[in-house]
The first five atom37 places (N, CA, C, CB, O) and aatype in JSON, in Angstrom:
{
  "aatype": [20, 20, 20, 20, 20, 20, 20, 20, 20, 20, 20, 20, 20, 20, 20, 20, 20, 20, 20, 20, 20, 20, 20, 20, 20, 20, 20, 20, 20, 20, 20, 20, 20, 20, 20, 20, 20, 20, 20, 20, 20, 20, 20, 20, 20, 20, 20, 20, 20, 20, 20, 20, 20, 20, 20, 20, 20, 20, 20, 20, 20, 20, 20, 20, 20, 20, 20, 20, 20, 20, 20, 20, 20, 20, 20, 20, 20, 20, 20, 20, 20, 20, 20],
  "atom_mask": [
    [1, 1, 1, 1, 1],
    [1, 1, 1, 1, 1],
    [1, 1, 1, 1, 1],
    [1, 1, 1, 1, 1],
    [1, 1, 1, 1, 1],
    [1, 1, 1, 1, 1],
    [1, 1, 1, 1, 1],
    [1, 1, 1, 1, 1],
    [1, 1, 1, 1, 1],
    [1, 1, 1, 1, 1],
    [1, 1, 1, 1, 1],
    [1, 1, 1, 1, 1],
    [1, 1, 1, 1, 1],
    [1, 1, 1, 1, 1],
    [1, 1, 1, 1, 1],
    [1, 1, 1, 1, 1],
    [1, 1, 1, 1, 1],
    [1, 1, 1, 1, 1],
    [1, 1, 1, 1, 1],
    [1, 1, 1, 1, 1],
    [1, 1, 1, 1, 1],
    [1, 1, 1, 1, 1],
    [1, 1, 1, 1, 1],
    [1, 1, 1, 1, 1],
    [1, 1, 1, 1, 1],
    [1, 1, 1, 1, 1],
    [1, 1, 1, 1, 1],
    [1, 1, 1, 1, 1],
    [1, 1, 1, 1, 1],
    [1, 1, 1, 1, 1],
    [1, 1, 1, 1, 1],
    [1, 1, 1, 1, 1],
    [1, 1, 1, 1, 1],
    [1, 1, 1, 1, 1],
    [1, 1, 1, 1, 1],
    [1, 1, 1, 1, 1],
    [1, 1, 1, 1, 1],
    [1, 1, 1, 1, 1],
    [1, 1, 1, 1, 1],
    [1, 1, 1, 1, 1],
    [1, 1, 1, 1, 1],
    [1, 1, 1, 1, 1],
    [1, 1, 1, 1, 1],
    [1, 1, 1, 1, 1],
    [1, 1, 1, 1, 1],
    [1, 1, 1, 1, 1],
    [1, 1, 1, 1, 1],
    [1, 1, 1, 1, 1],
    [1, 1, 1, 1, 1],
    [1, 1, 1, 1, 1],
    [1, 1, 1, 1, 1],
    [1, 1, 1, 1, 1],
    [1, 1, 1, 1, 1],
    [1, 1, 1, 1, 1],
    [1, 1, 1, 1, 1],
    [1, 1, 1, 1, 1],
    [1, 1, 1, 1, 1],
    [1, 1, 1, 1, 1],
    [1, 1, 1, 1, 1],
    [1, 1, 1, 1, 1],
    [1, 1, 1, 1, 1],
    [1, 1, 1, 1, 1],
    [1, 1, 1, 1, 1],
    [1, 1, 1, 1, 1],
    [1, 1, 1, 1, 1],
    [1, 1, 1, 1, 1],
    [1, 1, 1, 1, 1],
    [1, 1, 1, 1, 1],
    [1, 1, 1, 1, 1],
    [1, 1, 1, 1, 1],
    [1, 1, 1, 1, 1],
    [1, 1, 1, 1, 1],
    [1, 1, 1, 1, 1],
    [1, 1, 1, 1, 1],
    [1, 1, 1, 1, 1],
    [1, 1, 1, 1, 1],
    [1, 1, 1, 1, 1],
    [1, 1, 1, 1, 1],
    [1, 1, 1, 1, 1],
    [1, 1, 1, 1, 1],
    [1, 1, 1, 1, 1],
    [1, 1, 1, 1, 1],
    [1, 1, 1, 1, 1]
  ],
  "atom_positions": [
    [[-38.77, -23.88, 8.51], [-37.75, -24.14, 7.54], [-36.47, -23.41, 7.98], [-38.2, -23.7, 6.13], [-36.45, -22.24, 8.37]],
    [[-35.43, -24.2, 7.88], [-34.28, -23.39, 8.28], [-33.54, -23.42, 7.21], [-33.52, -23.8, 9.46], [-33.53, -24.27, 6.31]],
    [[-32.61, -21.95, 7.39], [-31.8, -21.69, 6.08], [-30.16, -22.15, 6.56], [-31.95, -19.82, 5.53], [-29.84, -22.18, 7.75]],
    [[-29.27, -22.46, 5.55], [-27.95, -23.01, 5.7], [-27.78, -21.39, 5.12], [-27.35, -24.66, 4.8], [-28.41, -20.69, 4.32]],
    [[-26.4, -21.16, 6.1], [-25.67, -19.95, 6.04], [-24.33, -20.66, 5.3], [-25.43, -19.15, 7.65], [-23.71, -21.68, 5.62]],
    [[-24.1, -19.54, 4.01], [-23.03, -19.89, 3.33], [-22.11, -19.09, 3.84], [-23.13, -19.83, 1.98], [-22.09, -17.97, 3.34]],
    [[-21.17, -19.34, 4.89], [-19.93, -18.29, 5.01], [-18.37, -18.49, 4.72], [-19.89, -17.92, 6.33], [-17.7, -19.47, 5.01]],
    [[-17.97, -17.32, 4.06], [-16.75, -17.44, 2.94], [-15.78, -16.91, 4.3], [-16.84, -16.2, 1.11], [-16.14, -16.19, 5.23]],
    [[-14.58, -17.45, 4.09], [-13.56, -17.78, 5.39], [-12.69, -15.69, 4.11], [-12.12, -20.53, 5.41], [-12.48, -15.61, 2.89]],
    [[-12.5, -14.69, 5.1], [-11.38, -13.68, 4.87], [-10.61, -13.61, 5.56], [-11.57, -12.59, 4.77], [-10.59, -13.41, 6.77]],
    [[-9.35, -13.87, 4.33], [-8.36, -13.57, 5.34], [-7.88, -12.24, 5.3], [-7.27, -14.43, 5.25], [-8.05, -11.57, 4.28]],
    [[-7.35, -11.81, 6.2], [-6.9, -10.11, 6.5], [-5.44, -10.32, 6.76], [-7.73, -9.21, 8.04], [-5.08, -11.09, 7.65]],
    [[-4.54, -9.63, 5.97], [-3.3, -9.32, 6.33], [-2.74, -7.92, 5.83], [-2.53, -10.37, 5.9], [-3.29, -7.22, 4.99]],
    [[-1.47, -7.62, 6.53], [-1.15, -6.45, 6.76], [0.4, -6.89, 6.19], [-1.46, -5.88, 8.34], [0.77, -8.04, 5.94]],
    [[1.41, -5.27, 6.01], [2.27, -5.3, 6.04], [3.41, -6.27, 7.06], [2.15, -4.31, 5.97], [3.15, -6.36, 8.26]],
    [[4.45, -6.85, 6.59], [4.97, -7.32, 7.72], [6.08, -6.17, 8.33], [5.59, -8.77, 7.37], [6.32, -5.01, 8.0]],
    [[6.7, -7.18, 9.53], [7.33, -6.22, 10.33], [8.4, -5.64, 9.66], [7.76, -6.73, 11.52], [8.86, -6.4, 8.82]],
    [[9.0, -4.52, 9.73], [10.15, -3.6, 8.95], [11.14, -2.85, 9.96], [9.39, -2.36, 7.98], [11.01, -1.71, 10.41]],
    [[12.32, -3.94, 10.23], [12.73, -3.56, 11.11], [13.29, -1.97, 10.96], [13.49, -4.52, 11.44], [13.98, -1.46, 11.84]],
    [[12.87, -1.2, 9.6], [13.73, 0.48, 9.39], [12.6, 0.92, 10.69], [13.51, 1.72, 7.23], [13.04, 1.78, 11.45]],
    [[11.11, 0.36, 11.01], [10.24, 1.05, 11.98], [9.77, 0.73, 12.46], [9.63, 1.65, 11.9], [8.61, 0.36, 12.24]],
    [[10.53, 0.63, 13.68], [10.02, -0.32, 14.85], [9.25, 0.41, 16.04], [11.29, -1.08, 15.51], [9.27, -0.06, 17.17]],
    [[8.59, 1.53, 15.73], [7.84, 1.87, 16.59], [6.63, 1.75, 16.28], [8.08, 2.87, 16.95], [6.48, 1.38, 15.11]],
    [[5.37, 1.95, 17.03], [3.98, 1.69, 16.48], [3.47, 2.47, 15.89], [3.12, 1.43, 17.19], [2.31, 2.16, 15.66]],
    [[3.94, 3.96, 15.27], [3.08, 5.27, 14.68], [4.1, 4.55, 13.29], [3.34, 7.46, 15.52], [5.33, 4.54, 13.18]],
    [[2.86, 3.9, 12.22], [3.34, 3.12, 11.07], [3.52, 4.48, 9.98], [2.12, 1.77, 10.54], [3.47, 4.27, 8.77]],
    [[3.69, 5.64, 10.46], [3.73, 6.43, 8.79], [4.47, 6.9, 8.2], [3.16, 7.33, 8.48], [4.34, 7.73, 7.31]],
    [[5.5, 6.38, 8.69], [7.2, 6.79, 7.46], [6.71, 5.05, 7.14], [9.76, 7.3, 8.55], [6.73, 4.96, 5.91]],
    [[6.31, 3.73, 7.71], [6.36, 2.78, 6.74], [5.33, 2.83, 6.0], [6.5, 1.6, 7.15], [5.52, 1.86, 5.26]],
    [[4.33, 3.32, 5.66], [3.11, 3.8, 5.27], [3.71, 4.37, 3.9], [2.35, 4.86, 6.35], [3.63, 3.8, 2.81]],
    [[4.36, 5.7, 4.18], [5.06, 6.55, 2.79], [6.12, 5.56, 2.31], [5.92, 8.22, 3.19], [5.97, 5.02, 1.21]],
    [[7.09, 5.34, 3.0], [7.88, 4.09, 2.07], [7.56, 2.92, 0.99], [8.34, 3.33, 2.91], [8.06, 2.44, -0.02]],
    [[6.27, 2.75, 1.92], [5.92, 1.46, 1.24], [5.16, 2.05, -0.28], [4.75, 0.4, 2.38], [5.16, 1.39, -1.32]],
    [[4.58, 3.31, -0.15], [3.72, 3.97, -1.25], [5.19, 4.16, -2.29], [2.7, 5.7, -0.64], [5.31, 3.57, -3.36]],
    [[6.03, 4.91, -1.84], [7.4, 5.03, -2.67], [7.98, 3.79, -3.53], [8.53, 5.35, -1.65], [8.32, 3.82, -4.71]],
    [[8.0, 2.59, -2.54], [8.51, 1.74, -3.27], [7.95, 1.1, -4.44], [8.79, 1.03, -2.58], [8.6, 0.65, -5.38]],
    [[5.88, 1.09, -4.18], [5.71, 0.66, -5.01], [5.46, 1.62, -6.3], [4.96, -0.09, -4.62], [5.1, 1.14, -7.38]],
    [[5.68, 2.98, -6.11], [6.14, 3.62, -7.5], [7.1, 3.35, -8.08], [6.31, 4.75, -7.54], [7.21, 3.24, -9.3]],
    [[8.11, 3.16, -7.08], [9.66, 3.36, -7.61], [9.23, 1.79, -8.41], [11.36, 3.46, -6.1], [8.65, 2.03, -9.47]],
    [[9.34, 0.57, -8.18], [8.75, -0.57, -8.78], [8.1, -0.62, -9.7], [8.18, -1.09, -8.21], [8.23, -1.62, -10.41]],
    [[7.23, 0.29, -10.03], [6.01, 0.47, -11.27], [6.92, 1.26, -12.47], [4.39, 1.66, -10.66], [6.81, 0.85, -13.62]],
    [[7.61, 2.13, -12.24], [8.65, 2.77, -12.52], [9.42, 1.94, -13.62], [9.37, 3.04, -11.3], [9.28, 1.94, -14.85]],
    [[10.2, 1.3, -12.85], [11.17, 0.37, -13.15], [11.03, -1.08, -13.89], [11.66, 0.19, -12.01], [11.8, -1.78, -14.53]],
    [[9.77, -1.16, -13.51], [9.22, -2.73, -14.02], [8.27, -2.59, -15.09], [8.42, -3.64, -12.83], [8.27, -3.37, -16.04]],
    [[7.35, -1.53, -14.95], [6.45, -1.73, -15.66], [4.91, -1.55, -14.98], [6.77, -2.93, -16.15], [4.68, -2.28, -14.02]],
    [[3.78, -0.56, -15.46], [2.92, -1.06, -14.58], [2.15, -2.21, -14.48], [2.28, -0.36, -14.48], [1.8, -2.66, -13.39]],
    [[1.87, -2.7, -15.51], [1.54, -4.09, -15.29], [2.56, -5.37, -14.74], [1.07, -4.43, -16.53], [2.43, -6.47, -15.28]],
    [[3.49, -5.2, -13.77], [4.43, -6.03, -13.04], [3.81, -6.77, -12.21], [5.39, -5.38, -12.37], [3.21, -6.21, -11.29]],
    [[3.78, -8.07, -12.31], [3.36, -8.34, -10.75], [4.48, -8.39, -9.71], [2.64, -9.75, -10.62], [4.0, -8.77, -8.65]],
    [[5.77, -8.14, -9.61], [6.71, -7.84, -8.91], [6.31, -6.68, -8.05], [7.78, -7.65, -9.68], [6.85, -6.3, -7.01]],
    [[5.31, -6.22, -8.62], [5.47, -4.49, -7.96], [3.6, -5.01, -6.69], [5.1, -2.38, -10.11], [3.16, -4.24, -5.83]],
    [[3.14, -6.0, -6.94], [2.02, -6.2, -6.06], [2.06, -5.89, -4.89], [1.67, -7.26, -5.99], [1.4, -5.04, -4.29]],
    [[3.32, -7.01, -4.31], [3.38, -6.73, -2.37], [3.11, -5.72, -2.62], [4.74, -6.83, -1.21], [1.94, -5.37, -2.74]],
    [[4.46, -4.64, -2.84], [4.3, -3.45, -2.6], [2.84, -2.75, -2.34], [4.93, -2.98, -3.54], [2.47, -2.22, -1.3]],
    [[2.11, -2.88, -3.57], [0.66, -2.02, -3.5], [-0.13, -2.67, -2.75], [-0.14, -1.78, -4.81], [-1.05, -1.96, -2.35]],
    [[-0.17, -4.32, -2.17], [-0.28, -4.57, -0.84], [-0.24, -4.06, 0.46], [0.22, -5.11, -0.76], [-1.18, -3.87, 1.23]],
    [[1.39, -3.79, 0.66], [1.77, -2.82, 2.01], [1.0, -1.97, 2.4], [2.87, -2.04, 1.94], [0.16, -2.04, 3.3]],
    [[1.41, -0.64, 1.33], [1.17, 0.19, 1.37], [-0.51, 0.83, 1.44], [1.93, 0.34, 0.65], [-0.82, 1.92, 1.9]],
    [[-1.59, -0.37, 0.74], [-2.9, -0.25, 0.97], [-2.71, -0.75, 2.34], [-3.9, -0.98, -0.02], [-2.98, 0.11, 3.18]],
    [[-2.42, -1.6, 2.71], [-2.99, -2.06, 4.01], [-2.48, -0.82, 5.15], [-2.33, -3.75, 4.4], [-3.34, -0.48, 5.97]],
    [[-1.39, -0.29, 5.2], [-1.0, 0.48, 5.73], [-1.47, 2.34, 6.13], [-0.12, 0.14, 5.18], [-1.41, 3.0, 7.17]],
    [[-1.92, 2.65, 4.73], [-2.02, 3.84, 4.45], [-3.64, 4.23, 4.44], [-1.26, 4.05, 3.2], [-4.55, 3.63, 3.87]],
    [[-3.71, 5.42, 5.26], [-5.28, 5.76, 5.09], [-5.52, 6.42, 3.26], [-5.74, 7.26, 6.54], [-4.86, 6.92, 2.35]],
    [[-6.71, 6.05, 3.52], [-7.03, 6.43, 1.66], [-7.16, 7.67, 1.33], [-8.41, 5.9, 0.97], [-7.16, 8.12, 0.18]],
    [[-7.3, 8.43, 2.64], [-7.64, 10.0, 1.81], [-5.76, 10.44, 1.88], [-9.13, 11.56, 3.09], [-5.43, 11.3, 1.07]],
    [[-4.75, 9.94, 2.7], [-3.7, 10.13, 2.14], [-2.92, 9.82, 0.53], [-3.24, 9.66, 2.97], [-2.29, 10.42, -0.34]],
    [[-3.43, 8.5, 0.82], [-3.25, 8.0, -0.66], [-3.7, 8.94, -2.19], [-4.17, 6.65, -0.65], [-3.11, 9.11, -3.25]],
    [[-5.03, 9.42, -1.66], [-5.29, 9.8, -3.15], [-4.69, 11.32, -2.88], [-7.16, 9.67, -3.78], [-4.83, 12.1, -3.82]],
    [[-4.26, 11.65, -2.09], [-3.42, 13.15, -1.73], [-2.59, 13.0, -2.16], [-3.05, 13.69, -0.49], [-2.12, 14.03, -2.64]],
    [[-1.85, 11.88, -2.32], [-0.37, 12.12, -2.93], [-0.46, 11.65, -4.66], [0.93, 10.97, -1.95], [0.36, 12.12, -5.46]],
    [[-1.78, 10.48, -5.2], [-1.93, 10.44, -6.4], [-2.15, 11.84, -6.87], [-2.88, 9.54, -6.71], [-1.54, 12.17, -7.89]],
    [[-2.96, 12.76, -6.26], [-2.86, 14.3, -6.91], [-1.89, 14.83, -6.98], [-3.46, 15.26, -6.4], [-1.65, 15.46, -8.0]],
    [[-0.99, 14.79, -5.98], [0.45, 15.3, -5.97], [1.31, 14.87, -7.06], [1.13, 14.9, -4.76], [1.91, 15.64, -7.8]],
    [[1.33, 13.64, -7.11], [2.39, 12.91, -8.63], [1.91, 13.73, -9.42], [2.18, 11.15, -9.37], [2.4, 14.82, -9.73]],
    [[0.84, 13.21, -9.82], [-0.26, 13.81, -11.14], [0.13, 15.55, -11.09], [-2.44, 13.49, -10.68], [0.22, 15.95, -12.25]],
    [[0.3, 16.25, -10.45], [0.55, 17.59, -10.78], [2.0, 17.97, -10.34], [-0.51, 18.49, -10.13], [2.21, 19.16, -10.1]],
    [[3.11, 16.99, -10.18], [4.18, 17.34, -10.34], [4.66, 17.55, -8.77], [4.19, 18.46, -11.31], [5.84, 17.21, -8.69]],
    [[4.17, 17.97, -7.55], [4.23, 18.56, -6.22], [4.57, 17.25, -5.06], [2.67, 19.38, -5.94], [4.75, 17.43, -3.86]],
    [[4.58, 16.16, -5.66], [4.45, 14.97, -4.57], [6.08, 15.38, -3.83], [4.28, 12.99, -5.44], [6.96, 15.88, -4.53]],
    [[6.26, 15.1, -2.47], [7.06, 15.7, -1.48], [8.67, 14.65, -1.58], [6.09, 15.64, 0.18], [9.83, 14.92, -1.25]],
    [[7.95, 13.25, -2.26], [8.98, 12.43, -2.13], [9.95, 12.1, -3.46], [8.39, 11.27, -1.58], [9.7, 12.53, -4.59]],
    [[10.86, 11.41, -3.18], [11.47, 10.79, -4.11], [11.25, 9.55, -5.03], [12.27, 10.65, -3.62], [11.71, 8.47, -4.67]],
    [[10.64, 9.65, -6.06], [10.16, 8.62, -7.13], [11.0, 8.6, -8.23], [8.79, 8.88, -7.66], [10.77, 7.84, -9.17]]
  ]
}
């Protein structure tokens, strides 16, 4: 008896190109992209979908144990950047 394989097509995408960083070490676009989509959540609302790409980018971009380094940082006032 043979079995039929059900396989679901993923697609994978990433930030696009940004010409502010055009070199290949992505982590000033990495922090930008995390910035913007605060500054966006901020401004819009968190339930925006305006503010998605953004949290797009910036996941695709950013390693996760950075990410939740800087959610601790907001959360206790210490985050390094401008929001």
């Amino acid at each position: 008896m043979m079995r039929q394989s059900t396989s679901t097509m993923i697609e994978l995408k990433t930030a696009p190109a940004d010409f502010r960083f055009p070199t290949t070490n992505q982590t000033r676009h990495c922090f930008t992209r995390y910035i913007e989509f605060h500054r966006c959540t901020t401004a819009k609302g968190e339930e925006s979908n305006d503010c998605e790409r953004f949290a797009k980018y910036y996941r695709a971009l950013c390693p996760g144990e950075w990410v939740e380094k800087w959610n601790e940082q907001r959360e206790s006032g210490t985050f390094p950047g401008p929001l």
